[in-house]
ROGU-155292 format. One record per atom (N, C-alpha, C): residue number from 0; x, y, z. Coordinates in nm, 3 decimals. Each point is the difference from the previous one (the first is absolute). Layout:
# residues N
<k = NUM, u = X, v = Y, w = Z>
...
//
This chain:
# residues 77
<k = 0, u = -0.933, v = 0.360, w = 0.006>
<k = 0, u = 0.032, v = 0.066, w = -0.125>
<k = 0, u = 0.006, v = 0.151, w = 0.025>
<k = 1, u = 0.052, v = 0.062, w = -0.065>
<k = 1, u = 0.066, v = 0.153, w = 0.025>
<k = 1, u = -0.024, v = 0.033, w = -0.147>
<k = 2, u = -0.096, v = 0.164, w = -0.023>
<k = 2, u = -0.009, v = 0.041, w = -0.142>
<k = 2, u = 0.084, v = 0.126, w = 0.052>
<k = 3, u = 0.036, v = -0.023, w = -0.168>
<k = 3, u = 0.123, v = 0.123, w = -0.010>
<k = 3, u = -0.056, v = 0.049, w = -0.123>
<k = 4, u = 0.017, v = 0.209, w = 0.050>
<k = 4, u = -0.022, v = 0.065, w = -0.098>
<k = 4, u = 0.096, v = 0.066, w = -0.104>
<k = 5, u = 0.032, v = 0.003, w = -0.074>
<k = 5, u = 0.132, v = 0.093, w = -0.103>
<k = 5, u = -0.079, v = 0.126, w = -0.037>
<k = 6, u = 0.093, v = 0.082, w = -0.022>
<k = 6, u = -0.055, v = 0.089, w = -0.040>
<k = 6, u = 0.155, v = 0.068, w = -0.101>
<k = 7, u = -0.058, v = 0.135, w = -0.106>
<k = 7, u = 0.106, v = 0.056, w = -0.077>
<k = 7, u = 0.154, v = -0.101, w = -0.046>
<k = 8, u = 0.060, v = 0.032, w = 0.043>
<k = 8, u = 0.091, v = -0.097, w = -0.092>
<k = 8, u = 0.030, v = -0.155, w = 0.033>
<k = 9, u = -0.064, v = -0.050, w = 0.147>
<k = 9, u = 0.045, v = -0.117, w = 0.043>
<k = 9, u = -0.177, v = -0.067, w = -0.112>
<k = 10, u = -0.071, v = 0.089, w = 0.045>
<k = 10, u = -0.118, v = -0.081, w = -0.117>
<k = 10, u = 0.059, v = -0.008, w = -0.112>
<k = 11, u = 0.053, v = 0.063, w = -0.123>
<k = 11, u = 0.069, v = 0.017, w = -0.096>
<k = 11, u = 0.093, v = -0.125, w = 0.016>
<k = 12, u = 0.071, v = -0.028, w = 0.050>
<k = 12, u = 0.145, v = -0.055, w = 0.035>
<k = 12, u = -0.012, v = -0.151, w = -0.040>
<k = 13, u = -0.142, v = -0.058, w = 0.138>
<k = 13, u = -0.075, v = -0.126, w = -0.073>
<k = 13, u = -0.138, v = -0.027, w = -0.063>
<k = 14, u = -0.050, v = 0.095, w = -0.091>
<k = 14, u = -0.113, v = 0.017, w = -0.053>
<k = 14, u = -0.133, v = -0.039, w = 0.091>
<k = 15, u = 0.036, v = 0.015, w = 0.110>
<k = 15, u = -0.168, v = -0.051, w = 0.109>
<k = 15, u = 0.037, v = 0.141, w = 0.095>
<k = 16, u = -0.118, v = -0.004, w = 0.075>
<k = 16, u = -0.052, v = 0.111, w = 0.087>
<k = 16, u = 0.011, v = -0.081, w = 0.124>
<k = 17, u = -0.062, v = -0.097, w = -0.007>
<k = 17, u = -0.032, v = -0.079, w = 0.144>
<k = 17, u = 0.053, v = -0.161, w = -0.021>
<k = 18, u = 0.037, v = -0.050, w = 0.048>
<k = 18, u = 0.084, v = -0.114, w = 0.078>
<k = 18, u = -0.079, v = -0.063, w = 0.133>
<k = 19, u = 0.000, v = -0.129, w = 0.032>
<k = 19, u = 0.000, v = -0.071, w = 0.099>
<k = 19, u = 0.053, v = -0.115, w = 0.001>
<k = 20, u = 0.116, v = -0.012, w = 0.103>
<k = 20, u = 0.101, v = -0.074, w = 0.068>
<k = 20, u = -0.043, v = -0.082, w = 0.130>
<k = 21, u = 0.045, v = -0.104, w = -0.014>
<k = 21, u = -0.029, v = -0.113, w = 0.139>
<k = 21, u = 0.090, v = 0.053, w = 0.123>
<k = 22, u = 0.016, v = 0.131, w = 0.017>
<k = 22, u = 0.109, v = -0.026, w = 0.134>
<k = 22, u = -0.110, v = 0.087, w = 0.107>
<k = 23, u = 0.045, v = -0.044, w = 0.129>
<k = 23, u = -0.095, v = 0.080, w = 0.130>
<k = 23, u = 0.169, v = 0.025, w = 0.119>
<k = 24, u = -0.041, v = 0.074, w = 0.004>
<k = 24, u = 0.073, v = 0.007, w = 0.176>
<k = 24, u = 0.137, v = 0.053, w = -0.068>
<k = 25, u = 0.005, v = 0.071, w = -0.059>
<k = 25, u = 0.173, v = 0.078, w = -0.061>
<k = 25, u = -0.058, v = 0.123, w = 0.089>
<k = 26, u = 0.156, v = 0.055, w = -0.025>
<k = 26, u = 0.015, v = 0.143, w = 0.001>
<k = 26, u = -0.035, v = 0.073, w = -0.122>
<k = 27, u = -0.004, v = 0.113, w = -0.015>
<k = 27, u = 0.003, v = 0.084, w = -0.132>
<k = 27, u = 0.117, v = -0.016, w = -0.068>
<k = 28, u = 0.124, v = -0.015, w = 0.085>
<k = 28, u = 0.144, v = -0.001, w = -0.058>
<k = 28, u = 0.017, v = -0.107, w = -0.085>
<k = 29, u = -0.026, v = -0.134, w = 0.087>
<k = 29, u = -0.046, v = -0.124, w = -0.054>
<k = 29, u = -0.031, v = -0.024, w = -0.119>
<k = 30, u = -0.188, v = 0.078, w = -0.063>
<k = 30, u = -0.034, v = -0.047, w = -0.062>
<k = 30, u = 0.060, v = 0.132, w = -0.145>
<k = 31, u = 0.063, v = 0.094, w = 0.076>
<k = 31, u = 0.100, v = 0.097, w = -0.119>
<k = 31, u = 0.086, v = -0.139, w = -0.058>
<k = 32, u = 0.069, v = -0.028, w = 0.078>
<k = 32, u = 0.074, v = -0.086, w = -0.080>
<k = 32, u = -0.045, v = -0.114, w = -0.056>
<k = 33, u = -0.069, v = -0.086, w = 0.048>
<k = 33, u = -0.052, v = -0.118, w = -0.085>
<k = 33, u = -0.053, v = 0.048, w = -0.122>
<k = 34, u = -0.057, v = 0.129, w = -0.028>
<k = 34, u = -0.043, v = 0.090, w = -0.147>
<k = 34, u = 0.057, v = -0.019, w = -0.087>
<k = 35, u = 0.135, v = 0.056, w = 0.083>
<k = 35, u = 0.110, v = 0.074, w = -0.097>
<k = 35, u = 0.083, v = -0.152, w = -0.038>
<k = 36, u = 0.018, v = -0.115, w = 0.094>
<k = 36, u = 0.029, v = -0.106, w = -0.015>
<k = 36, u = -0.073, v = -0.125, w = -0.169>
<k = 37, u = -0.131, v = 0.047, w = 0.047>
<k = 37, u = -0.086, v = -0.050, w = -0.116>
<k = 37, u = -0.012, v = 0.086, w = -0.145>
<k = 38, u = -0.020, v = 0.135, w = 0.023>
<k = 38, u = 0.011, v = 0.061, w = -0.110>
<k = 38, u = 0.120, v = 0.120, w = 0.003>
<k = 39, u = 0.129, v = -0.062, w = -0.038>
<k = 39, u = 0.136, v = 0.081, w = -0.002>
<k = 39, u = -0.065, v = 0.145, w = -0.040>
<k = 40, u = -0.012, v = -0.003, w = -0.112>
<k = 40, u = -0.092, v = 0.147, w = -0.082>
<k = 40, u = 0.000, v = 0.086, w = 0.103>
<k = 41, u = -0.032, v = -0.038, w = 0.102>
<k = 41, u = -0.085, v = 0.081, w = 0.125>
<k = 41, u = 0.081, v = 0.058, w = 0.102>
<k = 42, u = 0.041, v = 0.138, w = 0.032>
<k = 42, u = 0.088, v = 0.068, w = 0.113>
<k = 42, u = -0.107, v = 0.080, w = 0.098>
<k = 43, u = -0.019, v = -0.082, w = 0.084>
<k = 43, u = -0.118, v = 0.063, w = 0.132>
<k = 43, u = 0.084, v = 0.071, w = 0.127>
<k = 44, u = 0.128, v = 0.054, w = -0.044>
<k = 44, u = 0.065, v = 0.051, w = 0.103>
<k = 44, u = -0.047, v = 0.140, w = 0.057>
<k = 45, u = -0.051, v = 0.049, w = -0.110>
<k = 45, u = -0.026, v = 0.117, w = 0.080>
<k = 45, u = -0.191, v = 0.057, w = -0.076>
<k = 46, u = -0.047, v = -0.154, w = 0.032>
<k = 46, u = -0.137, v = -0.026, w = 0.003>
<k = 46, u = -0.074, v = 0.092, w = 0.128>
<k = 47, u = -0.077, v = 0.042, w = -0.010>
<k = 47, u = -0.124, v = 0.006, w = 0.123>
<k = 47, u = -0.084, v = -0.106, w = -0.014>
<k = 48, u = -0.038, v = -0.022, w = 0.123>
<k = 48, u = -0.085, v = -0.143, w = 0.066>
<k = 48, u = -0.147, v = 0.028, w = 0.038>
<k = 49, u = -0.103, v = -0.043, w = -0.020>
<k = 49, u = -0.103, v = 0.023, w = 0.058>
<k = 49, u = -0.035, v = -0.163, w = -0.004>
<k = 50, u = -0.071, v = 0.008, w = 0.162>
<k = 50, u = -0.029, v = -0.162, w = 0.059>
<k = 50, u = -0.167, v = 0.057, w = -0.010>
<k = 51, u = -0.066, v = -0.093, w = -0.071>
<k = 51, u = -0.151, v = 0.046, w = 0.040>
<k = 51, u = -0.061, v = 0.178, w = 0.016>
<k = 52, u = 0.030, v = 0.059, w = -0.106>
<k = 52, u = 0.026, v = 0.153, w = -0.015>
<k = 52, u = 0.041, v = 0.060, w = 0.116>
<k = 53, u = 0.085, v = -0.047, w = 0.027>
<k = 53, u = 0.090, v = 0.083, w = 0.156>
<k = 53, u = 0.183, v = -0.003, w = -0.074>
<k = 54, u = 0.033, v = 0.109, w = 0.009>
<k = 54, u = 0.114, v = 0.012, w = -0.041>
<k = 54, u = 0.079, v = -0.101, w = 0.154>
<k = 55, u = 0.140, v = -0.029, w = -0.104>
<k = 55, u = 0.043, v = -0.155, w = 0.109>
<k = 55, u = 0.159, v = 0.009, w = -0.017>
<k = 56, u = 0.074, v = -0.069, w = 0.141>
<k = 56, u = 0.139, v = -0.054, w = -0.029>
<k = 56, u = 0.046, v = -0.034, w = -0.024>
<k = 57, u = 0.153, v = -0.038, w = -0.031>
<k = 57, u = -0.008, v = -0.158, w = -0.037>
<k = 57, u = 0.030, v = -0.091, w = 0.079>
<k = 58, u = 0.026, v = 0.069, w = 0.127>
<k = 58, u = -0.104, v = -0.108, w = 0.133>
<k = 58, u = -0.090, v = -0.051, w = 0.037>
<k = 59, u = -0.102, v = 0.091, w = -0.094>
<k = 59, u = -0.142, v = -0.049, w = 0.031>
<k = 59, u = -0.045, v = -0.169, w = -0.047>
<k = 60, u = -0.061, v = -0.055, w = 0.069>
<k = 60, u = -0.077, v = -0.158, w = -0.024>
<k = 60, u = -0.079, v = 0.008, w = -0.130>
<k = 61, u = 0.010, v = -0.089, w = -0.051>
<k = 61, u = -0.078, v = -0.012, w = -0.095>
<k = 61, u = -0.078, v = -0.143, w = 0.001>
<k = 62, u = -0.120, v = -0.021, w = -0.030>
<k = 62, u = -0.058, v = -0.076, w = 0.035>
<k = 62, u = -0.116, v = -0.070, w = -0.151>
<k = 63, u = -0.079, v = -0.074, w = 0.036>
<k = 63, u = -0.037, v = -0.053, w = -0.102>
<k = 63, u = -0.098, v = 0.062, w = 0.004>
<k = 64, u = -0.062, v = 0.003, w = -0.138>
<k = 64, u = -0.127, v = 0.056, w = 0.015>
<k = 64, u = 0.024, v = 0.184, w = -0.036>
<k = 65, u = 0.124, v = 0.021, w = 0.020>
<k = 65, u = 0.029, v = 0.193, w = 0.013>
<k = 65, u = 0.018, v = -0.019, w = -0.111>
<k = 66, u = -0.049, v = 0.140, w = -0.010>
<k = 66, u = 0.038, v = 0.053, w = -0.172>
<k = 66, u = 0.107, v = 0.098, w = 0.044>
<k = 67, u = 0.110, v = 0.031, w = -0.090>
<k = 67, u = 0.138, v = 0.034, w = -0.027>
<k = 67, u = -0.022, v = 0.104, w = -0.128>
<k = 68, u = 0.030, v = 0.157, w = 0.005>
<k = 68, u = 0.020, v = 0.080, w = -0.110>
<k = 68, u = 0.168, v = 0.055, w = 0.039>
<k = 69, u = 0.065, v = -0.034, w = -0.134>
<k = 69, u = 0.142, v = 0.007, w = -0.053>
<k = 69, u = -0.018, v = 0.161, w = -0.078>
<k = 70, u = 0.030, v = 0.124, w = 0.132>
<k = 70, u = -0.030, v = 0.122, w = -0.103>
<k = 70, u = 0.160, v = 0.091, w = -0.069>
<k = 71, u = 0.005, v = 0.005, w = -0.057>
<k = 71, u = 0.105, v = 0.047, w = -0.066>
<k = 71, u = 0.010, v = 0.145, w = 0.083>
<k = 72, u = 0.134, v = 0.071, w = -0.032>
<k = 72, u = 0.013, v = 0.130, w = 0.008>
<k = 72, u = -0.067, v = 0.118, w = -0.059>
<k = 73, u = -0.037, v = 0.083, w = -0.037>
<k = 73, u = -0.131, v = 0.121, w = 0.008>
<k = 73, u = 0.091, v = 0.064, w = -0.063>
<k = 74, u = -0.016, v = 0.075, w = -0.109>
<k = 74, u = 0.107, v = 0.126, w = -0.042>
<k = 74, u = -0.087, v = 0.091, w = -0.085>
<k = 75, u = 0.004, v = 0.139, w = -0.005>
<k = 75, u = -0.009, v = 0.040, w = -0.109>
<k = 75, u = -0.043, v = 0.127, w = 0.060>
<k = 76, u = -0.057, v = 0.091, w = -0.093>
<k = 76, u = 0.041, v = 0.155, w = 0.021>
<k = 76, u = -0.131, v = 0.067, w = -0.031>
//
């Protein structure tokens, strides 16, 4: 199992913060799309990745048991 964090508008988007999914052994790219596959709502294209608080690729492995934060873009003045 893989927990996934939302944060700012992807939390907003499907009213939860955190998620856990049955998949192990994806890529980051992978599990971008199975997201965006399950919840259309959702555009993780130009997401930042953190695998287990380590910012990540979407080459990186993903594994069971990892926790996954989905961070949005940063803006403001």
């Amino acid at each position: 199992m893989i927990n996934i964090l939302l944060f700012a508008h992807l939390q907003e988007a499907l009213g939860e913060s955190k998620l856990s999914v049955e998949l192990s052994d994806v890529t980051v790219a992978q599990l971008k799309e199975w997201m965006e596959k399950r919840y259309p709502q959702l555009s993780l294209q130009q997401i930042m990745t953190a695998v287990n608080e380590e910012f990540a690729t979407d080459t990186t492995i993903v594994k069971s048991g990892d926790t996954i934060a989905f961070i949005p873009p940063i803006s403001g003045g």
